[in-house]
VEXZALUM-723995 format. One record per atom (N, C-alpha, C): residue number from 1; residue in one letter; atom name; z, x, y. Coordinates in Angstrom, 1 decimal. Each point is the difference from the previous one (the first is absolute). Example, Ala and Ser with C-alpha at 12.3 -4.5 7.8 and 13.67 -1.06 7.14 Angstrom:
// residues 2
[1,'A','N',[7.8,13.2,-5.7]]
[1,'A','CA',[0.0,-0.9,1.2]]
[1,'A','C',[0.0,0.9,1.2]]
[2,'S','N',[-0.7,-0.4,1.1]]
[2,'S','CA',[0.0,0.9,1.1]]
[2,'S','C',[0.8,-0.8,1.1]]
This chain:
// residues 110
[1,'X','N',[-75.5,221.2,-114.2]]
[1,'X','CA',[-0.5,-1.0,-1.0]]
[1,'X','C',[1.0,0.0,-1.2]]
[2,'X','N',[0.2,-1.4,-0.3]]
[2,'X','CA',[0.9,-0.2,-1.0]]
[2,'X','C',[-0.9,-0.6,-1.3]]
[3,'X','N',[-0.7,1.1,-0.6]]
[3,'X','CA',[-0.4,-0.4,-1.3]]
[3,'X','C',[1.2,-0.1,-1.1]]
[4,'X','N',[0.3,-1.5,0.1]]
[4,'X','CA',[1.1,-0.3,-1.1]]
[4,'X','C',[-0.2,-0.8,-1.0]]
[5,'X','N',[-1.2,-0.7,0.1]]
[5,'X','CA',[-0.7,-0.8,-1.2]]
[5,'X','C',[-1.1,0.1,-1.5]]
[6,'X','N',[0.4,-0.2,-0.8]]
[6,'X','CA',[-0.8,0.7,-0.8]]
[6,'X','C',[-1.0,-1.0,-0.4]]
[7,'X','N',[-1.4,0.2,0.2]]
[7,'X','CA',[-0.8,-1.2,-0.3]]
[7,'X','C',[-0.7,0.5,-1.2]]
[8,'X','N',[-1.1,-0.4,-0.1]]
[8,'X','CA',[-0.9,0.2,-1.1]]
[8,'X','C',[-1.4,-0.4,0.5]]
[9,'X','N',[-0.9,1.1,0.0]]
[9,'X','CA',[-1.4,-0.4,0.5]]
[9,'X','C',[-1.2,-0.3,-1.0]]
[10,'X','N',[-0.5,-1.0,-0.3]]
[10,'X','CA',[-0.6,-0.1,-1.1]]
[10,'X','C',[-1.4,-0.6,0.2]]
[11,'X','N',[-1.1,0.8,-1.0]]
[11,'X','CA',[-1.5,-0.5,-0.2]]
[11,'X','C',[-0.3,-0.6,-0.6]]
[12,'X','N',[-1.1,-1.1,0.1]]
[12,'X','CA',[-0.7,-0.9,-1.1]]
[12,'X','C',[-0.8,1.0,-0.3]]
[13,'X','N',[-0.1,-0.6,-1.7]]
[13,'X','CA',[-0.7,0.7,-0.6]]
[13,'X','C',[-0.2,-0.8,-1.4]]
[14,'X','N',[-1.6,0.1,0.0]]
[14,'X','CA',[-0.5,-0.5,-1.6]]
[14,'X','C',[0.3,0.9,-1.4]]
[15,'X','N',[0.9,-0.7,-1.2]]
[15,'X','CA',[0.3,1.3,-1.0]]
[15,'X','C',[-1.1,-1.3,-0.7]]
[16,'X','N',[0.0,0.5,-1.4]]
[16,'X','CA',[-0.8,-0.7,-1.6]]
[16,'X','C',[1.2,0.0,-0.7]]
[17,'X','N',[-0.2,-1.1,-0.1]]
[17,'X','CA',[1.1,-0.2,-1.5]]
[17,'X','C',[-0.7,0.1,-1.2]]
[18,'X','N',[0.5,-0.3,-1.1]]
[18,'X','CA',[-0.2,0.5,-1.7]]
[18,'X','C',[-1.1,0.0,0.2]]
[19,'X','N',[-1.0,-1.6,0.4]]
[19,'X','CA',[-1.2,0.0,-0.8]]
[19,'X','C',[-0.5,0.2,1.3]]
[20,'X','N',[-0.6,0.6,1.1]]
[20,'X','CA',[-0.6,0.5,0.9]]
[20,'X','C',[-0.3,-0.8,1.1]]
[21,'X','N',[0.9,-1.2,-0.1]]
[21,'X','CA',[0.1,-0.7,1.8]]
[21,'X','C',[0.9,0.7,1.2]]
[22,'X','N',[-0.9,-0.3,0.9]]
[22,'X','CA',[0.7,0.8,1.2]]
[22,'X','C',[1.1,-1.2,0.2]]
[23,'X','N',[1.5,0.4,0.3]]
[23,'X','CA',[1.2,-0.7,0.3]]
[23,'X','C',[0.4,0.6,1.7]]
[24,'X','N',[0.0,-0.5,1.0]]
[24,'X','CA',[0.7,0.9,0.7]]
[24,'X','C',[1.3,-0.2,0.2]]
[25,'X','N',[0.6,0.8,1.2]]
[25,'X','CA',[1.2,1.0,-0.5]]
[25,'X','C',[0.4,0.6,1.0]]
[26,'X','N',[1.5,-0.3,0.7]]
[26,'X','CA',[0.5,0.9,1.2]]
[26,'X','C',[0.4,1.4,-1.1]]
[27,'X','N',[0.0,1.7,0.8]]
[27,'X','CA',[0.4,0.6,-0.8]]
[27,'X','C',[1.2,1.1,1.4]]
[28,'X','N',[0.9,0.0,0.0]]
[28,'X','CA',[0.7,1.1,1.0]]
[28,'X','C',[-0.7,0.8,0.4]]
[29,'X','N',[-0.5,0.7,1.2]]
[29,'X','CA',[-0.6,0.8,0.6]]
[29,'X','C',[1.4,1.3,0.6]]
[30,'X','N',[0.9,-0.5,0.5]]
[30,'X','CA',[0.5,0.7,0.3]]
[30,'X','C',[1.9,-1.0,0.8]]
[31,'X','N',[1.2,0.8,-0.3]]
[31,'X','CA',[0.9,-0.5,0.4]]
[31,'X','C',[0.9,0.6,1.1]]
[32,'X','N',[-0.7,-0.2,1.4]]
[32,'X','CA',[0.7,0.8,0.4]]
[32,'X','C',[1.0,-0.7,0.6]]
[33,'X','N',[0.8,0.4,1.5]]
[33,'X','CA',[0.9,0.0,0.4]]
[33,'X','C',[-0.1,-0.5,1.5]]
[34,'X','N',[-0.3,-1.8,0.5]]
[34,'X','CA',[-0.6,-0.3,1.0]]
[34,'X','C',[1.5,-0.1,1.2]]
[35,'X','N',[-0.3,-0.5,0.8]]
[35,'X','CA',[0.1,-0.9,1.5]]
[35,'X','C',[-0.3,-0.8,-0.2]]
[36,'X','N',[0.5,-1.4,0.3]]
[36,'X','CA',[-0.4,-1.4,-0.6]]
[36,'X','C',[0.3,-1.1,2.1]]
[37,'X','N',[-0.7,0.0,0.3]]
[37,'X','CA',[0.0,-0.7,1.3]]
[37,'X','C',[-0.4,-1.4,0.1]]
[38,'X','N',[-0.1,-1.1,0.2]]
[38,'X','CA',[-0.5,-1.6,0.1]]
[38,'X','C',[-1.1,0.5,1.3]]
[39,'X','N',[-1.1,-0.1,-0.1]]
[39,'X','CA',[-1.0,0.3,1.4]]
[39,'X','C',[0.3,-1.1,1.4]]
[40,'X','N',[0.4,0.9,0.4]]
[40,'X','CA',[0.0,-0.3,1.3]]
[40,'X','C',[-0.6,0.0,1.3]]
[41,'X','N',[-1.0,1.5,-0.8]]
[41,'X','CA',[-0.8,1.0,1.0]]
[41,'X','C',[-0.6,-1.3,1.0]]
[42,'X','N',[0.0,-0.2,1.4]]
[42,'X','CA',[-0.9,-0.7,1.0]]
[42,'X','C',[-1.4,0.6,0.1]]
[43,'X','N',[-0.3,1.1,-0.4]]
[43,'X','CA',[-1.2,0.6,0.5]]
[43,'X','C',[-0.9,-0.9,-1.3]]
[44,'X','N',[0.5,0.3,-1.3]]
[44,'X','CA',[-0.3,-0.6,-0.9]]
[44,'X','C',[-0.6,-0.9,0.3]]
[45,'X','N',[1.0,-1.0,-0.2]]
[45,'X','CA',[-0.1,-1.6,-0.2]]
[45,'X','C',[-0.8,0.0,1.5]]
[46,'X','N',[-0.4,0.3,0.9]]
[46,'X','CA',[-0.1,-0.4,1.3]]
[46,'X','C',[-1.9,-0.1,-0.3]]
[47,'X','N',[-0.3,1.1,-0.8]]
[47,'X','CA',[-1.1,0.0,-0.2]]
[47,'X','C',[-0.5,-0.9,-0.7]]
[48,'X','N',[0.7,-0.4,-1.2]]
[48,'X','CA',[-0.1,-0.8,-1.1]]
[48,'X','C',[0.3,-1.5,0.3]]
[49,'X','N',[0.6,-0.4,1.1]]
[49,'X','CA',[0.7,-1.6,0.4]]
[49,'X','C',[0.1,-0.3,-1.4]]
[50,'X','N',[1.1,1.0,-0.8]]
[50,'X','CA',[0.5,-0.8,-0.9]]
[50,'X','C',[1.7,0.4,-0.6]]
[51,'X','N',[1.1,-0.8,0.0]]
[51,'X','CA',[0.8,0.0,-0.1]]
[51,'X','C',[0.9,-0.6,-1.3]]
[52,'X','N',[0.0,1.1,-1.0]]
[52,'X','CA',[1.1,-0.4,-1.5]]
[52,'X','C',[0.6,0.5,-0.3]]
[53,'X','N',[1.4,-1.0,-0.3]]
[53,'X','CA',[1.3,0.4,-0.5]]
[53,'X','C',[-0.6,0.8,-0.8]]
[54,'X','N',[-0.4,0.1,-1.0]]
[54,'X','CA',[-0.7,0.4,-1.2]]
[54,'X','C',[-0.5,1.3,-0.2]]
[55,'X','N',[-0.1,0.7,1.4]]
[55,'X','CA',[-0.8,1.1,0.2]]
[55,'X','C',[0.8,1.3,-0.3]]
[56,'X','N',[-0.4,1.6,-0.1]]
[56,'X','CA',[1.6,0.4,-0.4]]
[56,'X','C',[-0.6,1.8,0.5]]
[57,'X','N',[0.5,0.8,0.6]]
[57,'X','CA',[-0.5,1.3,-0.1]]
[57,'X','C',[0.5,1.3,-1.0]]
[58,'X','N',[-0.9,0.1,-1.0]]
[58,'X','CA',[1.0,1.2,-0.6]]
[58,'X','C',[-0.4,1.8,0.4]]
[59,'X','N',[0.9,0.7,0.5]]
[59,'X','CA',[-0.3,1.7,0.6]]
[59,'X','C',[0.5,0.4,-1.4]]
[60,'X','N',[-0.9,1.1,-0.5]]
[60,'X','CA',[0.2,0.6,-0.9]]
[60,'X','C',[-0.6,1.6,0.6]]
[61,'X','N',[0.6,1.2,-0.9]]
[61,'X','CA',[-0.6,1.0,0.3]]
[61,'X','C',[-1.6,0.4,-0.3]]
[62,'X','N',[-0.6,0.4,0.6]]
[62,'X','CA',[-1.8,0.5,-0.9]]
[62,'X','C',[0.0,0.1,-1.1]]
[63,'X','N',[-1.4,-0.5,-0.8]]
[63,'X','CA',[0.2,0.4,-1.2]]
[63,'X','C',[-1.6,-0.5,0.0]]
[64,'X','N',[-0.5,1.0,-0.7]]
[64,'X','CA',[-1.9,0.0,0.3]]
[64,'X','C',[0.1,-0.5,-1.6]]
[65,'X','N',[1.1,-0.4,-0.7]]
[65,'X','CA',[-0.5,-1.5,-1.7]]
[65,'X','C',[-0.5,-1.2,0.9]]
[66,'X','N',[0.8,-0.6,1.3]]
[66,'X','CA',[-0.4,-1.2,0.8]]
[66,'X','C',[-1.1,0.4,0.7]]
[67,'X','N',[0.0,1.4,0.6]]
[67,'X','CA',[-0.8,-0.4,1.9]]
[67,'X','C',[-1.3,-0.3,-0.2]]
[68,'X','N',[-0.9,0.2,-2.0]]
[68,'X','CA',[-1.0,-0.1,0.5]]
[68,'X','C',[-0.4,-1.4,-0.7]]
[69,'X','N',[0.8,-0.6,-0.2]]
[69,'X','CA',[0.3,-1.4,-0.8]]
[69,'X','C',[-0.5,-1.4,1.2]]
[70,'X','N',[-0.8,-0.7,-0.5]]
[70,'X','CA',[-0.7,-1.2,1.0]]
[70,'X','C',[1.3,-0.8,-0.3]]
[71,'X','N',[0.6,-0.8,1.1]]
[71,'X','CA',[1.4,-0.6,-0.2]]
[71,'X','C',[0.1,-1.4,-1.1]]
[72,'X','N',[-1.5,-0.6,0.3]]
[72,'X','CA',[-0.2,-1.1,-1.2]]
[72,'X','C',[0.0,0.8,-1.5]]
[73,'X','N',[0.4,0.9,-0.1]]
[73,'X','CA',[0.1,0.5,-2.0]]
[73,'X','C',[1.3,0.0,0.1]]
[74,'X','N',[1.1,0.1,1.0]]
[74,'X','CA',[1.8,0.0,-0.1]]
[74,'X','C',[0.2,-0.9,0.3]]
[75,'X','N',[1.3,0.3,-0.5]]
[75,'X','CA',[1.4,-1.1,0.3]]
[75,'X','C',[1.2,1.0,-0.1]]
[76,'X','N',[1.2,-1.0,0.7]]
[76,'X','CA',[1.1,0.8,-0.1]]
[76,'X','C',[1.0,-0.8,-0.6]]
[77,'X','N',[0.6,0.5,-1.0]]
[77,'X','CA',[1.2,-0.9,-0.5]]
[77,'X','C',[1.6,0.6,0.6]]
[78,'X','N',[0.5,-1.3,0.5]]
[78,'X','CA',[1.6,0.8,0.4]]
[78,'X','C',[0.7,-1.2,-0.1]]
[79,'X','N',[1.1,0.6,-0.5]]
[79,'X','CA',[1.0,-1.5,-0.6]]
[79,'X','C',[-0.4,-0.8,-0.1]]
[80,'X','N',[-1.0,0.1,-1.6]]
[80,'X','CA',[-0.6,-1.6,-0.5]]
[80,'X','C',[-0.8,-0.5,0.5]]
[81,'X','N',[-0.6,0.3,0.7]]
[81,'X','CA',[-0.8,-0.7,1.6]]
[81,'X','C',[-1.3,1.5,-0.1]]
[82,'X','N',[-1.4,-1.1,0.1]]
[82,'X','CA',[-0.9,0.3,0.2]]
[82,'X','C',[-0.6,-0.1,1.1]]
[83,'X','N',[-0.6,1.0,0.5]]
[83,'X','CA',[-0.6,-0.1,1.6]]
[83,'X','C',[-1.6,0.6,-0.1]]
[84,'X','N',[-0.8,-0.8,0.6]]
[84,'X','CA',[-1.3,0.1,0.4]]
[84,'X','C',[-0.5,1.4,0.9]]
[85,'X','N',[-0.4,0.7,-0.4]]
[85,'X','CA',[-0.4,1.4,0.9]]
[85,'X','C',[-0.8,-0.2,1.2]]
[86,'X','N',[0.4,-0.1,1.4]]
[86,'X','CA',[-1.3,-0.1,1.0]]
[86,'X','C',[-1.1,0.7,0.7]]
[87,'X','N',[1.4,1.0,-0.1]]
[87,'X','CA',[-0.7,1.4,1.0]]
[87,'X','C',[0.7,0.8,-0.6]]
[88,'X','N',[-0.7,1.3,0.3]]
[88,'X','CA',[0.7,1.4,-0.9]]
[88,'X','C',[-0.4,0.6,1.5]]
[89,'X','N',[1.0,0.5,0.6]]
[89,'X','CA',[-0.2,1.0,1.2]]
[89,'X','C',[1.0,1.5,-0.5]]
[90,'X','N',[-1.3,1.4,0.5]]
[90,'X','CA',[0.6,1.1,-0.3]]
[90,'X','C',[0.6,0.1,1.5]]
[91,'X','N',[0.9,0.1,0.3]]
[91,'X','CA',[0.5,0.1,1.9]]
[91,'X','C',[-0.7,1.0,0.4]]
[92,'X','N',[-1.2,0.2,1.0]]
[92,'X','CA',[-0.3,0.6,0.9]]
[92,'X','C',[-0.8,1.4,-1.1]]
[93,'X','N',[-0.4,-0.5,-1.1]]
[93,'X','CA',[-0.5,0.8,-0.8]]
[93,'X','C',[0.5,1.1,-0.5]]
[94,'X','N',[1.5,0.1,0.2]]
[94,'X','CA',[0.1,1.3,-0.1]]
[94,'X','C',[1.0,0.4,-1.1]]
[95,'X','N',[-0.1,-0.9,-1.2]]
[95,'X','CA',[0.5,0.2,-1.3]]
[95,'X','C',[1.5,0.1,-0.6]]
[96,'X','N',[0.7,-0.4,1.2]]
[96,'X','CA',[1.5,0.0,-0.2]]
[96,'X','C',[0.7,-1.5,-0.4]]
[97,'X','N',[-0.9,-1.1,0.6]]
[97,'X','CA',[0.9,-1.2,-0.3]]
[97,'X','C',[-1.5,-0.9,-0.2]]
[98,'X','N',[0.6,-1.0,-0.3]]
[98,'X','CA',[-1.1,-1.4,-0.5]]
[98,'X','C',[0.7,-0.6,-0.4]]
[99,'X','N',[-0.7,-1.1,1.3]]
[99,'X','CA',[0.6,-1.5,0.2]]
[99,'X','C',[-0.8,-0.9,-0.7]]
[100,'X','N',[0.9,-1.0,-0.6]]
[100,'X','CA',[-0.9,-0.9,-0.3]]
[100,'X','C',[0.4,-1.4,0.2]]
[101,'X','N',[-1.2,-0.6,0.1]]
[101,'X','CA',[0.5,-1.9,0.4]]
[101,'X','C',[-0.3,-0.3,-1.0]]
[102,'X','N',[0.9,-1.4,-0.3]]
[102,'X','CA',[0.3,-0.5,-1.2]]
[102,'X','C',[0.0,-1.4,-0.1]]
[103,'X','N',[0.1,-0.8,-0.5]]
[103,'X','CA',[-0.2,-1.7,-0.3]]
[103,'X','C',[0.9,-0.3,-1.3]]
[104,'X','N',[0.9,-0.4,0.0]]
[104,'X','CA',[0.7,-1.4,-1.1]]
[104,'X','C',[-0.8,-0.5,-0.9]]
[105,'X','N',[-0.6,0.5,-1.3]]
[105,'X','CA',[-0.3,-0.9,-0.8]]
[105,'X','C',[0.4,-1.1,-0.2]]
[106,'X','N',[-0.9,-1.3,0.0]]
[106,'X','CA',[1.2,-0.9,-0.8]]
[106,'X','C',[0.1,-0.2,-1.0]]
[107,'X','N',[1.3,-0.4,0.0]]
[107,'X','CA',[0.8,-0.7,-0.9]]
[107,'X','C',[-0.7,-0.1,-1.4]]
[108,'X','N',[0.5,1.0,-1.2]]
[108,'X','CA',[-0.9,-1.1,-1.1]]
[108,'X','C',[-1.5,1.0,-0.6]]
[109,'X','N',[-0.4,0.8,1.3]]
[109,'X','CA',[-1.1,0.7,0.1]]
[109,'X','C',[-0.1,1.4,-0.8]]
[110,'X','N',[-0.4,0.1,-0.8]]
[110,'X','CA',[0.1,1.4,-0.9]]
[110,'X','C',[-0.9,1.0,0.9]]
């Protein structure tokens, strides 16, 4: 495995500003060191009859700040570019790697 990419995994989250409104707010969760793949997987998409440029896989090492994370509270920022969190898979449960599927924000989209 060639973890050569350094992304940034990040949570929504409600802060309060001065006078006590909730603002929300991506905050860094954690920056590790991914595998960056375009999905390809057929077993995948075979299940899903769905096919996008757009789609993207990132392998990172375990890290129990993500595994117990529902994938709609993340996102991943990597070179400028925001991606939509799909699936968070621990491989085969056994705490060494976690894959995750990913989606292209667009354009524009904070």
């Amino acid at each position: 495995m060639a973890y050569n990419k350094k992304i940034e995994i990040q949570s929504f989250t409600e802060a309060q500003d001065d006078i006590g409104n909730d603002t929300p707010e991506w905050t860094t969760l954690l920056r590790p060191w991914a595998e960056i793949t375009t999905a390809k997987s057929q077993e995948y998409y075979a299940a899903a009859q769905v096919n996008s440029e757009k789609d993207y896989v990132f392998k990172i090492r375990y890290s129990r700040i993500i595994a117990g994370k529902l994938s709609s509270e993340l996102r991943i920022l990597y070179n400028d570019r925001y991606y939509d969190i799909k699936h968070i898979d621990d491989v085969n449960e056994q705490h060494r790697q976690i894959v995750i599927r990913a989606e292209v924000r667009n354009e524009g989209v904070r």
